[in-house]
Each structure stands twice: as C-alpha cells, then as structure tokens.
C-alpha positions as CSV (number, residue, x, y, z in Angstrom):
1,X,1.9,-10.3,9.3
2,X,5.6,-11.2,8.1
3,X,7.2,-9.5,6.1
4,X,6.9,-10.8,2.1
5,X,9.7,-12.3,1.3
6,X,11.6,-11.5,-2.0
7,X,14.2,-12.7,-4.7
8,X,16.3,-9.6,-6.7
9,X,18.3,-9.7,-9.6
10,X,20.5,-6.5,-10.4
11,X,18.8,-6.1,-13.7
12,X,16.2,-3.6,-12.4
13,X,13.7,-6.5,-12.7
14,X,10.4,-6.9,-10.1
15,X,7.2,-8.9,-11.1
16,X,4.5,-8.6,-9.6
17,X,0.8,-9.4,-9.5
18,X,-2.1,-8.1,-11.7
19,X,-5.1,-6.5,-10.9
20,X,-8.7,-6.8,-11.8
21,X,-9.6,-3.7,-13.2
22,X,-7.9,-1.5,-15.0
23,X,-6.4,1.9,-14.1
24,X,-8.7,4.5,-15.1
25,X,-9.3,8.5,-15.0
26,X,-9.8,10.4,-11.5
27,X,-11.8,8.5,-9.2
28,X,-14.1,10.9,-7.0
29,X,-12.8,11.2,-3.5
30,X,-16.1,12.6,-1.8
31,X,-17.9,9.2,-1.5
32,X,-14.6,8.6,0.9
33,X,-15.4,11.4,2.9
34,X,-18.8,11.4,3.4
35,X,-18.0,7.7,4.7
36,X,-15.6,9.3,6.9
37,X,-18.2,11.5,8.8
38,X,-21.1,9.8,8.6
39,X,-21.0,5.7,7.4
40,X,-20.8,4.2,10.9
41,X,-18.7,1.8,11.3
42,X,-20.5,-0.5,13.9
43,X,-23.7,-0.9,11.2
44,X,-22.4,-3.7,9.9
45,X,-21.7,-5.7,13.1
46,X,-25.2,-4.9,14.4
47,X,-27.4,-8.0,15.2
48,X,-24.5,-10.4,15.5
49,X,-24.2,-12.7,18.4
50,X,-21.5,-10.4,21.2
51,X,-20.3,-7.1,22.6
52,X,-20.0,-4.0,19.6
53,X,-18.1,-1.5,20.4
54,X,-17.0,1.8,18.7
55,X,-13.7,1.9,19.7
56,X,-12.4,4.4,17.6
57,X,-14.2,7.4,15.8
58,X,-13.6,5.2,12.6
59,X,-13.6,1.6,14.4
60,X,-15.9,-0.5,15.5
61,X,-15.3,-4.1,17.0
62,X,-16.8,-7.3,18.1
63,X,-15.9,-9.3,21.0
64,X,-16.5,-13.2,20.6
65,X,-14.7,-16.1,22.7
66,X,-13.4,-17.0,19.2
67,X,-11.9,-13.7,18.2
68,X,-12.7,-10.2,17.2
69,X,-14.2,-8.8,14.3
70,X,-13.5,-5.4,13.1
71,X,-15.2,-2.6,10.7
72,X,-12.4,0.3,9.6
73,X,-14.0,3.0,7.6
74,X,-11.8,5.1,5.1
75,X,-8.6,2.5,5.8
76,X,-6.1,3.7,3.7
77,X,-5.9,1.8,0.8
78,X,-3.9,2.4,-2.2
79,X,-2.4,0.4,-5.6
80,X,0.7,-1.1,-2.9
81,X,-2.2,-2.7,-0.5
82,X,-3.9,-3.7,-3.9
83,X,-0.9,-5.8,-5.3
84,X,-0.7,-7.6,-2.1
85,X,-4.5,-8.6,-1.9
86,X,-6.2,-11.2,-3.6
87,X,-9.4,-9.5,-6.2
88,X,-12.5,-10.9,-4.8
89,X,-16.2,-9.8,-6.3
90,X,-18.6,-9.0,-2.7
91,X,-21.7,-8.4,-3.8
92,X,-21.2,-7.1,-7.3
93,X,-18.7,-4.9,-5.5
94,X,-14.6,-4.9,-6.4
95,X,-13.0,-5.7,-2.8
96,X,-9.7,-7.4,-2.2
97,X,-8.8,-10.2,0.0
98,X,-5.5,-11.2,2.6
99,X,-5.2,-14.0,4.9
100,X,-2.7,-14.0,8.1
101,X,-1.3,-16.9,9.7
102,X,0.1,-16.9,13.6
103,X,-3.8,-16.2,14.7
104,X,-5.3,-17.3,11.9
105,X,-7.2,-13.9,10.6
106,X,-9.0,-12.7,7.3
107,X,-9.3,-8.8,6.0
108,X,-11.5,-7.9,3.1
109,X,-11.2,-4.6,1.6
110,X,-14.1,-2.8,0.1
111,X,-12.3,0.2,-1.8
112,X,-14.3,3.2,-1.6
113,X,-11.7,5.5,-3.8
114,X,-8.8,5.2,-5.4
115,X,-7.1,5.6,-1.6
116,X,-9.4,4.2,0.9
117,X,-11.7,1.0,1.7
118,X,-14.2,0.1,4.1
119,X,-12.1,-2.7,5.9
120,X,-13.6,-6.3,7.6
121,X,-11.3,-8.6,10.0
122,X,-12.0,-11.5,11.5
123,X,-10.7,-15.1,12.4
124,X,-10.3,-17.5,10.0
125,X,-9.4,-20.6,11.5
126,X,-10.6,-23.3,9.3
127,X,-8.7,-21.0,6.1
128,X,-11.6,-20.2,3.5
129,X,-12.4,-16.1,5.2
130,X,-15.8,-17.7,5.6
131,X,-16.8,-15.0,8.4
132,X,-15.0,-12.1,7.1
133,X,-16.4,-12.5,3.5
134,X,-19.5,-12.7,5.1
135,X,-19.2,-9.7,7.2
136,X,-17.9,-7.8,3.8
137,X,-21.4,-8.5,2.5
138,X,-23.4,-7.4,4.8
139,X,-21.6,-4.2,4.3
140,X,-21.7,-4.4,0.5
141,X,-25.5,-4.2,0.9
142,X,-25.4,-1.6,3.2
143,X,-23.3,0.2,0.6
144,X,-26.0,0.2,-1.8
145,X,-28.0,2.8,0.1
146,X,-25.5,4.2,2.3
147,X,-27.7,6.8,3.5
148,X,-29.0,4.0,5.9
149,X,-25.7,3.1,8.0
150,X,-25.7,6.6,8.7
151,X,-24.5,7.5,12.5
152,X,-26.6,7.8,14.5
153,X,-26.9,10.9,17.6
154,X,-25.9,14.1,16.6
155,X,-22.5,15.1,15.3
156,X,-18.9,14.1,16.4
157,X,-16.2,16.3,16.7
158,X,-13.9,13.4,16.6
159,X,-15.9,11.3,13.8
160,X,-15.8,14.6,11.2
161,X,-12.2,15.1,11.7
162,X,-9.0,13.0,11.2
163,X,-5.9,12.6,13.3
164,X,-4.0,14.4,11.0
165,X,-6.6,17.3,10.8
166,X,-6.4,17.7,14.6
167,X,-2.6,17.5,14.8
168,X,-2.4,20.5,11.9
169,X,-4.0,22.7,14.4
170,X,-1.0,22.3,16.9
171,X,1.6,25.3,15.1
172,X,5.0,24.0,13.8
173,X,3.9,20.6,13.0
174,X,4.6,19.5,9.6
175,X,2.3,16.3,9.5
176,X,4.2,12.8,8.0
177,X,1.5,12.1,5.3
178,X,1.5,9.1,3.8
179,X,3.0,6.5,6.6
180,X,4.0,3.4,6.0
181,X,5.9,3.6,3.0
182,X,2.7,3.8,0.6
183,X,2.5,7.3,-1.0
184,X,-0.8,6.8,-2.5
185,X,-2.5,6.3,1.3
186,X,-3.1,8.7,3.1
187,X,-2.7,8.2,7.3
188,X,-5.2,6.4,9.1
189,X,-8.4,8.4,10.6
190,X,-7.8,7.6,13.9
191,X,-3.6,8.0,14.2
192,X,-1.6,9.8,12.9
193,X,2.2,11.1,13.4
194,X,4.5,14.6,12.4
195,X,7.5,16.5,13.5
196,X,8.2,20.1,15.0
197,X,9.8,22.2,13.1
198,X,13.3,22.8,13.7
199,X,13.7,20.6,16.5
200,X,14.3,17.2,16.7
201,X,11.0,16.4,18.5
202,X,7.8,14.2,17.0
203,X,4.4,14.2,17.9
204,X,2.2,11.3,17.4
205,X,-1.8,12.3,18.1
206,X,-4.9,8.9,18.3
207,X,-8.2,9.2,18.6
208,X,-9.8,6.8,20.8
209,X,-13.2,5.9,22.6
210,X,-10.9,3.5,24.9
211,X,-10.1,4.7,28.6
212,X,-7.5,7.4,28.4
213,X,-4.3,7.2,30.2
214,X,-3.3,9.4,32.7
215,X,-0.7,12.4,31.9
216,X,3.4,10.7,32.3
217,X,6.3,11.8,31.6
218,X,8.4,9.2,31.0
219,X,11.8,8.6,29.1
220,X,12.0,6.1,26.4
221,X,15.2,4.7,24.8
222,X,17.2,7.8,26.0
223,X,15.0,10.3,24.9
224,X,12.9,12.1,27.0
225,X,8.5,12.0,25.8
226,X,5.3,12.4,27.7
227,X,2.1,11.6,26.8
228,X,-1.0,13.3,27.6
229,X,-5.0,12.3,27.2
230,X,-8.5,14.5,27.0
231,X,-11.5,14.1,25.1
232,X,-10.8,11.2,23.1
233,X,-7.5,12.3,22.1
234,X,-4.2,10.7,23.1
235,X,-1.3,12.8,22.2
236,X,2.2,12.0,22.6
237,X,5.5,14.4,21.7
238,X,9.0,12.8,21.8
239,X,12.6,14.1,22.4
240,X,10.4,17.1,24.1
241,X,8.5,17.7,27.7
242,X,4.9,17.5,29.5
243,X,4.9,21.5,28.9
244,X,5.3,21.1,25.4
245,X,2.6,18.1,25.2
246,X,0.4,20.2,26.9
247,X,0.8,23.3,25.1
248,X,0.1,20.7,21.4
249,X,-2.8,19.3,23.3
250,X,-4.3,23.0,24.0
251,X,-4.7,24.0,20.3
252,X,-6.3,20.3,19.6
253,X,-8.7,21.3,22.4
254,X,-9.7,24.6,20.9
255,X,-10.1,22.8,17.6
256,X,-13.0,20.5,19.3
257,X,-14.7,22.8,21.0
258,X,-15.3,24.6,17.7
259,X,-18.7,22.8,16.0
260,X,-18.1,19.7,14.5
261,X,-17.6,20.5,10.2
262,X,-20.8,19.3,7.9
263,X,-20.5,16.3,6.3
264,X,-20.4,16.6,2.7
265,X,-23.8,15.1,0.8
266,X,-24.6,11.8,1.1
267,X,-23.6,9.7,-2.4
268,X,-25.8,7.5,-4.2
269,X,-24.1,4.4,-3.6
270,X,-20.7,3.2,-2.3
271,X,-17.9,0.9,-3.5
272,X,-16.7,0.5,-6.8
273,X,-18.8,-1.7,-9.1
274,X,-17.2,-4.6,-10.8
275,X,-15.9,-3.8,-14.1
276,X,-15.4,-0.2,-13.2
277,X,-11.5,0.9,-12.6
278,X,-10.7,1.4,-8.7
279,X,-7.7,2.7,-9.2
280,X,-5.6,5.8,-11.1
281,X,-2.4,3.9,-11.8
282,X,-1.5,0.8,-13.1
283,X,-1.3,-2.3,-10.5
284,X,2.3,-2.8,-11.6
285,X,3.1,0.5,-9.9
286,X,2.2,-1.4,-6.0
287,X,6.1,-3.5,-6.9
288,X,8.4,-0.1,-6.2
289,X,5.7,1.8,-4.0
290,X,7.5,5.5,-4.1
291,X,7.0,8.8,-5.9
292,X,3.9,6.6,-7.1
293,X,2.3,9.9,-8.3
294,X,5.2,10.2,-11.1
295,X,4.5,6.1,-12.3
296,X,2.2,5.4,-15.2
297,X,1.1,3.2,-17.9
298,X,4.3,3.1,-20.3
299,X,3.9,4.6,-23.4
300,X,4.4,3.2,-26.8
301,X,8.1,3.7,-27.8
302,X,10.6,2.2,-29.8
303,X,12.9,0.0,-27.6
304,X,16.6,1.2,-27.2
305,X,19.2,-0.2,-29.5
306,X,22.9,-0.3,-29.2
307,X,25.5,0.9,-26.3
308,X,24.7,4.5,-26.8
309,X,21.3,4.4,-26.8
310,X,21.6,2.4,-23.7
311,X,23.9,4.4,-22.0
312,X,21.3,7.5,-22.5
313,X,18.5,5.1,-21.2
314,X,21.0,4.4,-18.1
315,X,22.1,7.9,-17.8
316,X,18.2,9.8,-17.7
317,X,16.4,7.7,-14.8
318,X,12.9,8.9,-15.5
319,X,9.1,7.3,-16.7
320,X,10.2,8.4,-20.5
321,X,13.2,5.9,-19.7
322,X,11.0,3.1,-18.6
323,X,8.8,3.4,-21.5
324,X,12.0,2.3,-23.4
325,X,12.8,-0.5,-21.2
326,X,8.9,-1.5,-21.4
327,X,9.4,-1.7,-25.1
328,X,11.7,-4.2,-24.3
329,X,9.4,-6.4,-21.9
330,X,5.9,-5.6,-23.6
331,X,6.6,-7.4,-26.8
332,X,7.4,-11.0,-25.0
333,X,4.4,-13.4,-25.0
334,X,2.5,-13.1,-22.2
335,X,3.1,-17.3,-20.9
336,X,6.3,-15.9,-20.9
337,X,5.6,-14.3,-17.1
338,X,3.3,-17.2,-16.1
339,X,0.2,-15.2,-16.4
340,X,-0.9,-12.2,-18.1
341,X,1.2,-9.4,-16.7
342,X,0.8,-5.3,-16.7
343,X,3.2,-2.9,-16.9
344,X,4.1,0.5,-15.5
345,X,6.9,2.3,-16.2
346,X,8.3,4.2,-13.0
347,X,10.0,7.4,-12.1
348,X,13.7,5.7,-11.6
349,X,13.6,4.3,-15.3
350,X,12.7,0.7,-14.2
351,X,9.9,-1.1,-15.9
352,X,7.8,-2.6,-13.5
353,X,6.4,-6.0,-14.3
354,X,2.8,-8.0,-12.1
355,X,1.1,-10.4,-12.3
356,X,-1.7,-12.0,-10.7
357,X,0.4,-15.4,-10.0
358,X,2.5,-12.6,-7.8
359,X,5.5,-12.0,-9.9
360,X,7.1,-8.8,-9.1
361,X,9.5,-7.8,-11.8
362,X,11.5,-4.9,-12.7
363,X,13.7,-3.7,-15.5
364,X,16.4,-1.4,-15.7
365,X,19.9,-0.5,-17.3
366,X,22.6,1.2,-15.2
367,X,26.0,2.2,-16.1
368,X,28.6,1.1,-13.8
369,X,32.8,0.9,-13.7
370,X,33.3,-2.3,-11.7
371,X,31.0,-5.4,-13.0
372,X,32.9,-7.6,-10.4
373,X,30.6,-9.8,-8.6
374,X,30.1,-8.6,-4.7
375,X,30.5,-10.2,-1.7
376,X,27.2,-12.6,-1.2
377,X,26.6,-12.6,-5.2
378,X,27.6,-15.5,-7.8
379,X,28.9,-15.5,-10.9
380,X,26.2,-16.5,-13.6
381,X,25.7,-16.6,-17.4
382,X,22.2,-16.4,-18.7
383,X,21.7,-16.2,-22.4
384,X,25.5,-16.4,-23.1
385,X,26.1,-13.1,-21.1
386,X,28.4,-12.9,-17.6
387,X,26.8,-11.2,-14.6
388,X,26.0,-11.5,-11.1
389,X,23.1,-13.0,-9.0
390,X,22.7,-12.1,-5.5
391,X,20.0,-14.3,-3.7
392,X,17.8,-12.6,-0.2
393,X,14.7,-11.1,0.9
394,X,14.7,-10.0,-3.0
395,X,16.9,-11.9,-6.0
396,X,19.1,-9.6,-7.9
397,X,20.4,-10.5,-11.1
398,X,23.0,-7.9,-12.8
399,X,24.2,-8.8,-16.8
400,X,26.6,-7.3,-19.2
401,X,24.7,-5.6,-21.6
402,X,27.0,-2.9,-23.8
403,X,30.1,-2.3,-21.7
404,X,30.1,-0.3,-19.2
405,X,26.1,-0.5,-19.5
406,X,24.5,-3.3,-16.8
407,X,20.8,-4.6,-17.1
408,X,19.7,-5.1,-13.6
409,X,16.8,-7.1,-12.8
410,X,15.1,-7.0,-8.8
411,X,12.5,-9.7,-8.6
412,X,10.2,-11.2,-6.1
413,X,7.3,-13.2,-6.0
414,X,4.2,-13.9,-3.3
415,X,0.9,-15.2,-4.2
416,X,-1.6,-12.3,-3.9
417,X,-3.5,-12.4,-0.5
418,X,-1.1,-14.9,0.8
419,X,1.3,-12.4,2.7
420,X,2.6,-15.3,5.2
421,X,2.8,-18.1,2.8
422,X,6.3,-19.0,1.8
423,X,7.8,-17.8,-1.6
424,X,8.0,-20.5,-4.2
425,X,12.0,-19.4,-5.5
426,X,12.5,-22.1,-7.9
427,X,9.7,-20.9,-9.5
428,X,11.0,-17.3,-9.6
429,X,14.5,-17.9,-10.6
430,X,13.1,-19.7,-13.6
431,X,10.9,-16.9,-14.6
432,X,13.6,-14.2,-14.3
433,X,15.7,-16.0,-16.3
434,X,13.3,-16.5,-19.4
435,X,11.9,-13.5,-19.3
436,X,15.4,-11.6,-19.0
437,X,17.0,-14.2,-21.7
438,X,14.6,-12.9,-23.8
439,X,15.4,-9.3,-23.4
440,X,19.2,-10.5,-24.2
441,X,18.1,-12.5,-27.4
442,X,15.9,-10.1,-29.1
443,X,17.2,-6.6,-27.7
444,X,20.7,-7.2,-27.4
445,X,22.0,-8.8,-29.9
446,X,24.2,-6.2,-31.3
C-alpha cells in the first residue's frame, strides 16, 4: 500500500472523512475475545475451490492460481484504520472497505469492537472487491450464530493467547503496545514486538503454523541478533545474543506448557449491526491518530474573540482548547467542506475536521516571533490576511491572525478506501481556502 499522500497548511487545519455511525458509549470488548480463542478463522474459506490453510493461530489462507485469500480474526482495528476505509453494509453488518493497487487486492473489515475486525483479503483484479465482499458475507452469516465457526479439536495454547501475552512472560520486557502508530489498536494476535529494560536490546516474538527456521545467529546492520524457533513460536532479540534468545524463549515455553486459558462465553452474535455506533470516539479523531484516548466530540463553547483570548487558546494546547477553535469551524455550512463533516477536538488544541469525500482538516492557533515565510513555503494572502503556504505529502497553510498569534491549518485529502489513488490537490487547496476564509471573515474581524 503507498503511503496517502497529503496537502498541509500551517493553520492547524486537517479534513478528513466521515464515518457511518456515530461514536457511542463503551463498546463491549468480550465478543473480541471470545473470537480470539475460539472463531476459527479458516470457517469461512471452507468449501471453496483450493488449499486452506491455518497459517497462523489467528490466520487462515487460501491458495488459488489467481491469488490468495485471507481470514484475520481480532485484526486490529481502530477509528485511524476506520477513516481510511470506505463504510460498506455486509449483511446488515457495519464493515469497512480498501482497495490496493500494484497486485490488485481488496480487504473488508467486519469490526467486532471498537478495536478489532474479523478481516477478508483477496484479489481484485477487475476493481469492484467482488470476491472479497463476497468472502465478508459468508462470514457475516457465520457471525450471526458464531457458536457454529467454533474451532474445532481441543484447545490451543497458541490460539488462546496473543503474541504479546507470550512475550510478557519473558521478565524485563516492557511490550510496545499499540504498533503502528494507531493508539487505539492493539498489536496483532500473531506478532508482536518490546524492549529489555535497561538495555538497548528488542525482542520481536510471531506465532506461526509455517515451518520454523532453524536457531542463527546472525548480525544485521551492525548490530548483533539471533533468532530462535519452537512450538509455533518464532522469537527474535536484537542488539543482544543466542543466550539471551534462548533464555526469552525458555519462559515462553513454560508459559505453553501450562493448560491453554478458557475461552470466555460464547456471545450471542458478532459484528456490529448497522445503525449501531462501532466506535468510542469521533471519526474525526482517525486525521491526528495520537493520544487518541484524550480526543473527543468538542463541546459547545463560545468561540474565542480578540488577540488575548487567542493568545490563551494558543498558549493551553489541550481538548478544552479545541472546543474553542471548533466553535469556530462548527458554525460554517456544512457544503462549505464538500460534504457533511464531524468534528473532534484533540488533545494538542487542534480541531480536527472529516469527511466522507476524504477531507482531513485541522485547526489550530499558535503564537510565534518570526511569521517569515520558510524555506519551501510561499507567500499568500487569503481573506485579505498575509501568511505562508507550504505544499508536500501534507499542505500547510499559516495566516496572521492577532500579532504574534498564527492560525495554522494541516490539510490533506484521500478518498476513503482508495489508499493508492492519487490525491485530487486542486480540489483541496480550494477547500482550505473557503473554509479557512471563513474562519478569517466571521472570527477575525476584530
């Protein structure tokens, strides 16, 4: 997948895309992890044409001259992964929906929780997801009694436990949970990566049905690792030796020799239903995904007016800051952003701004002593005032707004599900500047 491409503006402005349902109260995790231990992942490949294979305790995959097709149960999933899928109904289940180019492929999403899905891939050569939509509903009905894609065989060690749960048992390790830069996922079942304490070394510990390699010590880009294999479980430590991977690998052994822990109860149902809310937070909170627990709906405030008040907004980066700079967004009409947008207001006093055209937006005010125009930027006017506009991987737009106070606006856009399909920037430049002319015209006029 390439990486979404971006315009920024220094006015603390993203837009982004909207989601389908709105964020709601707790969302129970235990459906998640009953699907976890017991939803087998290989239930809904049965009876197709080809070669199934459980290739990881949460993996199951399909070999076909065309491709693959692959089940992920309990695939992180979280309101980041959300913003960049397209909302799709499956069965009268929510799921989500991204096409890849290179290889032409296709993932639906069936979100089980708030923070993980029950994830479909296959090829998608002719462009409409055809076989991975269908492959999502065959799940989807599955899901309805999930009692019924129950494993089968009596219980794995390795299918009732995470990566992560088998690298806490090695002492020292303080696990890197979330990965990937999505604090609202947590680490995949079957990988999963931490550091020793006080030392420079890593471990990284996967859980696989694949042929293990054999025990090497080996150096990488200067730095000594070794990588050792038993039971399923592949376990690598960097910047350290064999002896060390060995000792690690010893406590994960322990760990599966004791008896597999019981699966919680079997829900009801899984998936969330369409209608219902499948997430916590707001969509708008997937444009700056970190400290995503602190981001919420912005609350009803009155916006700020004049320098001082703006220099307080500036000077207090917090979610009570963005509720005033929401104040500022929330009362522009909503064919203003292109479509209908929601907003969150985030933990470093930006509003954040999506919609489901894939606007990514966001809002803030920042004091600063030099409003010269850096190297790689142009000077601009937009509603009569002087700033900056810096164009990249994100466009940055930065404007006068009460000496020495700056609005800032970092925007991007990428149509939802559409990861690899090029960013229209025309499009976005012309957005940022209406919506941020507006701010200047009714909020600024003093």
């Amino acid at each position: 997948m390439t990486r979404a491409r971006w315009f920024l503006i220094t006015v603390g402005l993203l837009v982004a895309a909207g989601c389908n349902s709105p964020a709601g109260g707790p969302i129970p995790e235990q459906p998640a992890d009953w699907a976890l231990a017991e939803f087998d992942p290989c239930a809904p490949l049965h009876g197709e044409p080809g070669s199934v294979r459980l290739s990881r305790p949460h993996t199951c995959e399909l070999e076909r001259p065309a491709g693959r097709l692959t089940v992920r149960v309990a695939a992180p999933f979280g309101t980041a992964t959300r913003l960049a899928s397209a909302p799709v109904a499956v069965a009268g289940l929510v799921g989500y929906q991204r096409r890849f180019g290179g290889r032409p492929s296709c993932r639906v999403d069936l979100p089980i929780s708030a923070t993980r899905a029950i994830e479909m891939a296959a090829p998608d050569p002719t462009g409409g997801c055809a076989e991975a939509r269908a492959l999502a509903e065959r799940a989807a009905r599955m899901m309805r009694r999930p009692a019924t894609a129950s494993r089968r065989g009596p219980a794995d060690g390795l299918a009732r436990r995470t990566a992560c749960d088998l690298l806490r048992t090695v002492p020292g390790v303080e696990v890197w949970e979330p990965t990937g830069g999505r604090e609202d996922e947590p680490a995949g079942a079957d990988s999963c990566a931490g550091k020793l304490a006080d030392q420079l070394g890593y471990l990284s510990l996967e859980t696989s049905y694949a042929p293990a390699p054999d025990t090497a010590e080996r150096l990488g880009e200067g730095d000594p690792s070794c990588t050792v294999a038993d039971g399923g479980v592949v376990l690598t430590i960097g910047n350290g030796g064999c002896e060390e991977a060995r000792r690690a690998m010893d406590h994960v052994r322990r760990a599966l020799f004791q008896p597999a822990p019981p699966a919680p109860p079997a829900p009801p149902r899984l998936g969330i239903t369409l209608g219902d809310p499948d997430d916590v937070r707001p969509l708008a909170c997937g444009v700056q995904p970190t400290d995503l627990a602190r981001c919420r709906a912005p609350r009803p405030v009155a916006a700020p007016v004049g320098r001082e008040a703006l220099l307080a907004t500036a000077a207090h980066p917090s979610p009570e800051a963005a509720d005033q700079v929401c104040a500022m967004l929330r009362d522009a009409p909503s064919d203003l952003f292109g479509s209908p947008p929601t907003f969150a207001a985030a933990p470093s006093g930006a509003c954040l701004v999506a919609t489901d055209a894939g606007l990514r937006y966001s809002l803030r005010f920042e004091s600063v002593g030099d409003a010269r125009c850096q190297p790689g930027s142009e000077g601009v006017q937009v509603a009569g005032r002087p700033g900056c506009r810096a164009v990249g991987a994100i466009e940055t737009l930065r404007l006068t707004a009460h000496e020495p106070v700056s609005l800032v606006v970092e925007a991007g856009i990428q149509l939802r599900g559409e990861p690899d399909a090029p960013p229209d920037r025309a499009r976005l430049a012309g957005l940022v500047d209406r919506i941020t002319a507006h701010v200047v015209r009714v909020h600024l006029r003093a």
